[in-house]
PAFIDREN-589206 format. One record per residue: residue in three letters; residue number from 0; x, y, z of N, C-alpha, C in turn. Coordinates in nm, 2 decimals, decimal comma. Example, Ala and Ser with C-alpha at 12.3 -4.5 7.8 and 13.67 -1.06 7.14 Angstrom:
# residues 2
  rest   nr     nxx     nyy     nzz    caxx    cayy    cazz     cxx     cyy     czz
   ALA    0    1,32   -0,57    0,78    1,23   -0,45    0,78    1,32   -0,33    0,78
   SER    1    1,28   -0,22    0,71    1,37   -0,11    0,71    1,29    0,00    0,79
//
This chain:
# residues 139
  rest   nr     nxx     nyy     nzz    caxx    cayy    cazz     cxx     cyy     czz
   UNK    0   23,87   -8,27   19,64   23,83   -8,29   19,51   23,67   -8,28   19,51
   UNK    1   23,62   -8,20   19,42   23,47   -8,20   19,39   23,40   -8,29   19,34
   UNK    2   23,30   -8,31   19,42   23,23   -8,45   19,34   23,10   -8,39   19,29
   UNK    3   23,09   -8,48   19,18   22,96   -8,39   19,08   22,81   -8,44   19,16
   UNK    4   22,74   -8,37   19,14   22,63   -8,39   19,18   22,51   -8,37   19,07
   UNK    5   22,51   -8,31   18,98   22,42   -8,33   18,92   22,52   -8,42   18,76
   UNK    6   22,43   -8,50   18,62   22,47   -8,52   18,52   22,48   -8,41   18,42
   UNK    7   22,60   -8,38   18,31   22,58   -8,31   18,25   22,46   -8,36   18,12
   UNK    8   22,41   -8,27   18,04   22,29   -8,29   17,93   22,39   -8,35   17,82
   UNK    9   22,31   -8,44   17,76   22,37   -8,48   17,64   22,36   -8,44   17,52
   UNK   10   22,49   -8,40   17,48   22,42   -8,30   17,32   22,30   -8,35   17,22
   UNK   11   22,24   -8,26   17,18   22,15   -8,26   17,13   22,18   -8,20   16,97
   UNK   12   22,14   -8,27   16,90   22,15   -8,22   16,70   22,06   -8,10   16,71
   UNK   13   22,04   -8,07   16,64   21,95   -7,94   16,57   21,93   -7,99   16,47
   UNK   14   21,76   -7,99   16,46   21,72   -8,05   16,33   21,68   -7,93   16,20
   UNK   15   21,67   -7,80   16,30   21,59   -7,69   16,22   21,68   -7,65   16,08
   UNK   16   21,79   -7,63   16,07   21,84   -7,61   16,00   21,79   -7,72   15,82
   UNK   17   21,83   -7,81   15,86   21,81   -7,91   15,81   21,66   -7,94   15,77
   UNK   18   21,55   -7,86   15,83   21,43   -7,94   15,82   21,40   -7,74   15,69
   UNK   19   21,47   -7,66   15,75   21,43   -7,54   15,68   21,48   -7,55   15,49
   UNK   20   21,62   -7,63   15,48   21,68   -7,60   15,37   21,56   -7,75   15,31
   UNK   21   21,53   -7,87   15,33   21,41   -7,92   15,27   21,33   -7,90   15,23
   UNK   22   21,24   -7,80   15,31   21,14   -7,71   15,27   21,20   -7,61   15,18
   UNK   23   21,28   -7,52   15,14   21,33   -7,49   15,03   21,35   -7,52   14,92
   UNK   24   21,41   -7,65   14,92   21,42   -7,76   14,81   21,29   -7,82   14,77
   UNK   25   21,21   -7,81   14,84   21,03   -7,87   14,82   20,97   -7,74   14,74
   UNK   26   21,00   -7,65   14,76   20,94   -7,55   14,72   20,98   -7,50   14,57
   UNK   27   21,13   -7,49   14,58   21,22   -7,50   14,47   21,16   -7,55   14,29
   UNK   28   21,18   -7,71   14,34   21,14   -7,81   14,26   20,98   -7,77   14,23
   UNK   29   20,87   -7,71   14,31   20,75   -7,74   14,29   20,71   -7,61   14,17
   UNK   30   20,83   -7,48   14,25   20,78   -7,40   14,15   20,89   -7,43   13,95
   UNK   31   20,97   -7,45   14,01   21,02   -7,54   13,87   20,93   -7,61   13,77
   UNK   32   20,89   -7,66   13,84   20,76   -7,80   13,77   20,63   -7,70   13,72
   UNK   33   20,66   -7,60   13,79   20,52   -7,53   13,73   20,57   -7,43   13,63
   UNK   34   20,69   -7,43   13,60   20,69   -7,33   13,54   20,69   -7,41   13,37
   UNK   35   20,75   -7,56   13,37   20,75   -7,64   13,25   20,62   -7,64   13,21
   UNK   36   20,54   -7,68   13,28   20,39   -7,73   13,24   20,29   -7,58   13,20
   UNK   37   20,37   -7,44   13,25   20,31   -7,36   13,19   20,34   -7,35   13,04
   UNK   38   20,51   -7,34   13,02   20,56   -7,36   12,86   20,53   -7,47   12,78
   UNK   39   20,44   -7,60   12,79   20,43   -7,68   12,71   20,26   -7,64   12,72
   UNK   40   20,20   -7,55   12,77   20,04   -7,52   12,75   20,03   -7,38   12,65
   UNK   41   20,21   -7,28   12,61   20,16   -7,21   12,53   20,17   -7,31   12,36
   UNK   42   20,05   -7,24   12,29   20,04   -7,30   12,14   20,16   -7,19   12,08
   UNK   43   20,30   -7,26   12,06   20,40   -7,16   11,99   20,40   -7,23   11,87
   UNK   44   20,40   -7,17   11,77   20,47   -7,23   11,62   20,64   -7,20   11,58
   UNK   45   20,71   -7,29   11,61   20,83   -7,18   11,61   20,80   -7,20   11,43
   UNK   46   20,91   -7,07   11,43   20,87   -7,04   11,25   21,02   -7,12   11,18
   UNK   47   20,97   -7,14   11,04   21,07   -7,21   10,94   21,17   -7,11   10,88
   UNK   48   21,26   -7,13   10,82   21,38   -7,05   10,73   21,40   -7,12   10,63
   UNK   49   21,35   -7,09   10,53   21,43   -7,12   10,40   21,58   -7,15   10,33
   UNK   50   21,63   -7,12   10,45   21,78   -7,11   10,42   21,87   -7,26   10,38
   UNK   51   21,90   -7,27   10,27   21,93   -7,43   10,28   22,11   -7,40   10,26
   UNK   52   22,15   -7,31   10,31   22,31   -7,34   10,32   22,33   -7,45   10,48
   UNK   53   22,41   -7,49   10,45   22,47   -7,62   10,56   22,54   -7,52   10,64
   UNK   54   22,52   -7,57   10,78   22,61   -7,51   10,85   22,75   -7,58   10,88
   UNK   55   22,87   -7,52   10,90   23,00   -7,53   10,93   22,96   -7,66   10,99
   UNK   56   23,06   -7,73   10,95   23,10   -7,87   10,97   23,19   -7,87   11,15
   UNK   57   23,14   -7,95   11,20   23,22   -7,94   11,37   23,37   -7,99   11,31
   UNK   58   23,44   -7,95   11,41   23,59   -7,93   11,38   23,65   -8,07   11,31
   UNK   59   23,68   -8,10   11,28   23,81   -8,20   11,21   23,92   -8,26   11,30
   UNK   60   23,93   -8,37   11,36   24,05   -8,39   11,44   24,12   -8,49   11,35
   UNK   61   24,26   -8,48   11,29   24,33   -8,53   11,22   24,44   -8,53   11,31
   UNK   62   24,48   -8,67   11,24   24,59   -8,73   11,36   24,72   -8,77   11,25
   UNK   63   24,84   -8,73   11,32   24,97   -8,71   11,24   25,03   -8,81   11,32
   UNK   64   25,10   -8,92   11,28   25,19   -9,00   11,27   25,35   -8,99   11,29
   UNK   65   25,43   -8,94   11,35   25,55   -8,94   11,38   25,60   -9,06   11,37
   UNK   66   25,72   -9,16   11,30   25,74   -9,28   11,35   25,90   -9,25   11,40
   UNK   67   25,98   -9,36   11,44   26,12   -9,37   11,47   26,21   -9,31   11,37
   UNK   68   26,19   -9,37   11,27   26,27   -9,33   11,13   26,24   -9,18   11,08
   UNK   69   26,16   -9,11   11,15   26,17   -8,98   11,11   26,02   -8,96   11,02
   UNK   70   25,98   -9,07   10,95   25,86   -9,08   10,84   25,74   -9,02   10,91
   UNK   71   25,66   -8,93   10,83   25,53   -8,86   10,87   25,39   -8,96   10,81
   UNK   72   25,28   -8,95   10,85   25,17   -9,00   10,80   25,08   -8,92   10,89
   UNK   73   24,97   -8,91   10,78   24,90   -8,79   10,81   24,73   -8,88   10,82
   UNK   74   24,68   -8,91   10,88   24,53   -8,99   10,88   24,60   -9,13   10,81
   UNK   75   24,68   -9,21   10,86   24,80   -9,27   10,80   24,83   -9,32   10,68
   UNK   76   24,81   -9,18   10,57   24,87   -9,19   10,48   25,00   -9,15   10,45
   UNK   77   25,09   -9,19   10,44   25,26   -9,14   10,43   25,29   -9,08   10,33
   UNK   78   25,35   -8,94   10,39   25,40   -8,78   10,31   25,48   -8,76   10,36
   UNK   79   25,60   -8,69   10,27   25,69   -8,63   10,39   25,63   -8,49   10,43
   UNK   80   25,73   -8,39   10,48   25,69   -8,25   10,58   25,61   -8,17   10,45
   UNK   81   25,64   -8,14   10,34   25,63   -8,03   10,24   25,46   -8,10   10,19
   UNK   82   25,50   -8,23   10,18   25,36   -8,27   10,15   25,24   -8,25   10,22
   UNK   83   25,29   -8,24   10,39   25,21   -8,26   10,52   25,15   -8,10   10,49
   UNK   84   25,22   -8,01   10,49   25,25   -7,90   10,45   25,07   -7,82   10,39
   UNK   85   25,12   -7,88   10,29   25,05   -7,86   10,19   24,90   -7,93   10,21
   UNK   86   24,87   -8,01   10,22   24,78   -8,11   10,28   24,67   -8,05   10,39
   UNK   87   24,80   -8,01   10,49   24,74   -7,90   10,59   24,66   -7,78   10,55
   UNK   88   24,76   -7,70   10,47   24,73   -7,59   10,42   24,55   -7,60   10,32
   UNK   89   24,57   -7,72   10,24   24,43   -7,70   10,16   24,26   -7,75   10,27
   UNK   90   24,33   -7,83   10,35   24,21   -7,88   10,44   24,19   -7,77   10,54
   UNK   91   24,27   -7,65   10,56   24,25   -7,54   10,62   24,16   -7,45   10,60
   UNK   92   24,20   -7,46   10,46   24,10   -7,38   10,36   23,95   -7,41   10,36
   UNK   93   23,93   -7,54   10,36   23,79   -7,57   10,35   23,71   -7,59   10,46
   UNK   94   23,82   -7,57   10,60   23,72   -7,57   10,74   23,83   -7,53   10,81
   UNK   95   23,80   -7,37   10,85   23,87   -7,31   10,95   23,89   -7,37   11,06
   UNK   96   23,83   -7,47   11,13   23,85   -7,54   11,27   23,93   -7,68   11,24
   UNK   97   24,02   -7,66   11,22   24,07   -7,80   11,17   24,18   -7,80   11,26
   UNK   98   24,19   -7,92   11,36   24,27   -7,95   11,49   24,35   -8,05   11,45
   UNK   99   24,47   -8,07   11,51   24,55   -8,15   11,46   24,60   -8,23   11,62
   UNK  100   24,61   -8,36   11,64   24,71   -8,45   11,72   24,77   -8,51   11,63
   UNK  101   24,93   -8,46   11,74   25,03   -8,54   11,65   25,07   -8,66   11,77
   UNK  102   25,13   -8,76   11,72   25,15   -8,87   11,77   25,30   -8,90   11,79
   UNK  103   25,43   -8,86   11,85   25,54   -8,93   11,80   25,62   -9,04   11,89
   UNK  104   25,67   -9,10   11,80   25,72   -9,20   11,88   25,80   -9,21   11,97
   UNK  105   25,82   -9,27   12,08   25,85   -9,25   12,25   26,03   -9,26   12,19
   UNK  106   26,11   -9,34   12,15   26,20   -9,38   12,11   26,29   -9,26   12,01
   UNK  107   26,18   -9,20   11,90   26,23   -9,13   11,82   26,30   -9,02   11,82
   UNK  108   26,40   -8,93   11,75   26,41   -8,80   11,81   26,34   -8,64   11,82
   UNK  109   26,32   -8,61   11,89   26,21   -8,51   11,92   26,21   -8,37   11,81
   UNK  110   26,31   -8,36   11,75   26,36   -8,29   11,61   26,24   -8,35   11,51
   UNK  111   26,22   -8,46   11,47   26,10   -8,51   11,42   26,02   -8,44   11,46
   UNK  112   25,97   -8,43   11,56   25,83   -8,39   11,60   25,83   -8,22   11,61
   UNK  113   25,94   -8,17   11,62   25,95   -8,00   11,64   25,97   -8,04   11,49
   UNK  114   25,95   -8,07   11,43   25,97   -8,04   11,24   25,78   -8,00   11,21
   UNK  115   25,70   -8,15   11,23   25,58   -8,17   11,22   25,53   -8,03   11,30
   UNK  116   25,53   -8,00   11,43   25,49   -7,91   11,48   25,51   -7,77   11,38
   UNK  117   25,64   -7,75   11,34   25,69   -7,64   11,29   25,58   -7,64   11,12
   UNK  118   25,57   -7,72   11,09   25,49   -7,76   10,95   25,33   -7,72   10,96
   UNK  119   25,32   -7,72   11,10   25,15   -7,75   11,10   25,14   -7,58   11,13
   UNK  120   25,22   -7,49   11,20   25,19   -7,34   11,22   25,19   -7,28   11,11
   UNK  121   25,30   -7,33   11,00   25,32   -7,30   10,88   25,17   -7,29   10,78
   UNK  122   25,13   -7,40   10,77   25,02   -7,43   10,71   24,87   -7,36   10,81
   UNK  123   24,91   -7,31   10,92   24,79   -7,23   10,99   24,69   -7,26   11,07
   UNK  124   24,74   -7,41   11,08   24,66   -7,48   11,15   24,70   -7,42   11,34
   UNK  125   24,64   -7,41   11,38   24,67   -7,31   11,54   24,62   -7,40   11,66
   UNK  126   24,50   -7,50   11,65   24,43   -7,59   11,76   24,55   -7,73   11,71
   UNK  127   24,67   -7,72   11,80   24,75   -7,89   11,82   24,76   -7,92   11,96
   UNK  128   24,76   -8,04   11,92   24,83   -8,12   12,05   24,88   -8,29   12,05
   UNK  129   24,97   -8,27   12,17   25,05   -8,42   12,12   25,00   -8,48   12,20
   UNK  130   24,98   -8,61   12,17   24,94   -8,73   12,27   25,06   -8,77   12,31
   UNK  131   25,02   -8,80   12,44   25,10   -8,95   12,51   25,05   -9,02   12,60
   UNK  132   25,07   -9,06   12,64   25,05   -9,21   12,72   25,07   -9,21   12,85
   UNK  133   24,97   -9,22   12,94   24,99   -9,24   13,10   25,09   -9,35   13,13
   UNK  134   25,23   -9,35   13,19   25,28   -9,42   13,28   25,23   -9,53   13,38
   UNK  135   25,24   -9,65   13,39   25,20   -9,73   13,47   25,25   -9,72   13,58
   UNK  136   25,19   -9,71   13,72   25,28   -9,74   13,84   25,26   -9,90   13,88
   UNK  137   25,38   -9,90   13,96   25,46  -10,06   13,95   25,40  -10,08   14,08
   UNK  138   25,41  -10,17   14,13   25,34  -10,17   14,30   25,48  -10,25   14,35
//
């Protein structure tokens, strides 16, 4: 059996890598910072518009009500489908981005809610989606 005679070297890290991408990052940030302090030294006037129409209103999220009994409510005012319908259709009109979550009840039958669904394409509304409820795990 060979017996060792000299110790092997003990690994050694490499710092270079590590000391190079720093210096990168030093450099990075420094030219960054100079590039802000040149844009707040130019004198810009940004210019005005006269324009006083309002811009588009951000989207609308209306929330539809499913209950067990079949009954709809819409921002929970209670309509049935034709009313929902309709309701849909005119708030469509006045803001093309109008999103709808429907809500239905865990218990209920899902016929209810493919109705609501079926009502809301009708009326043109195209951004839905249904909530539900994360499951608890039991330990």
């Amino acid at each position: 059996m060979p017996i060792k005679t000299h110790q092997d070297e003990k690994p050694a890290l490499n710092m270079t890598p590590m000391i190079d991408i720093l210096f990168l990052l030093i450099i990075f940030f420094m030219v960054g910072t100079k590039f802000t302090e040149i844009e707040r030294k130019i004198g810009l006037e940004v210019p005005e518009v006269s324009d006083t129409e309002t811009p588009e209103t951000p989207p609308q999220h209306r929330v539809i009500n499913v209950y067990r009994d079949g009954s709809v409510s819409l921002d929970e005012e209670p309509m049935d489908l034709e009313q929902l319908e309709q309701q849909l259709a005119s708030l469509r009109k006045k803001s093309n981005t109008l999103s709808v979550i429907i809500r239905g009840d865990a218990e209920g039958a899902f016929q209810n809610v493919a109705s609501v669904l079926s009502a809301c394409r009708r009326a043109g509304v195209s951004d839905m989606g249904v909530s539900v409820r994360m499951a608890r795990k039991e330990d």
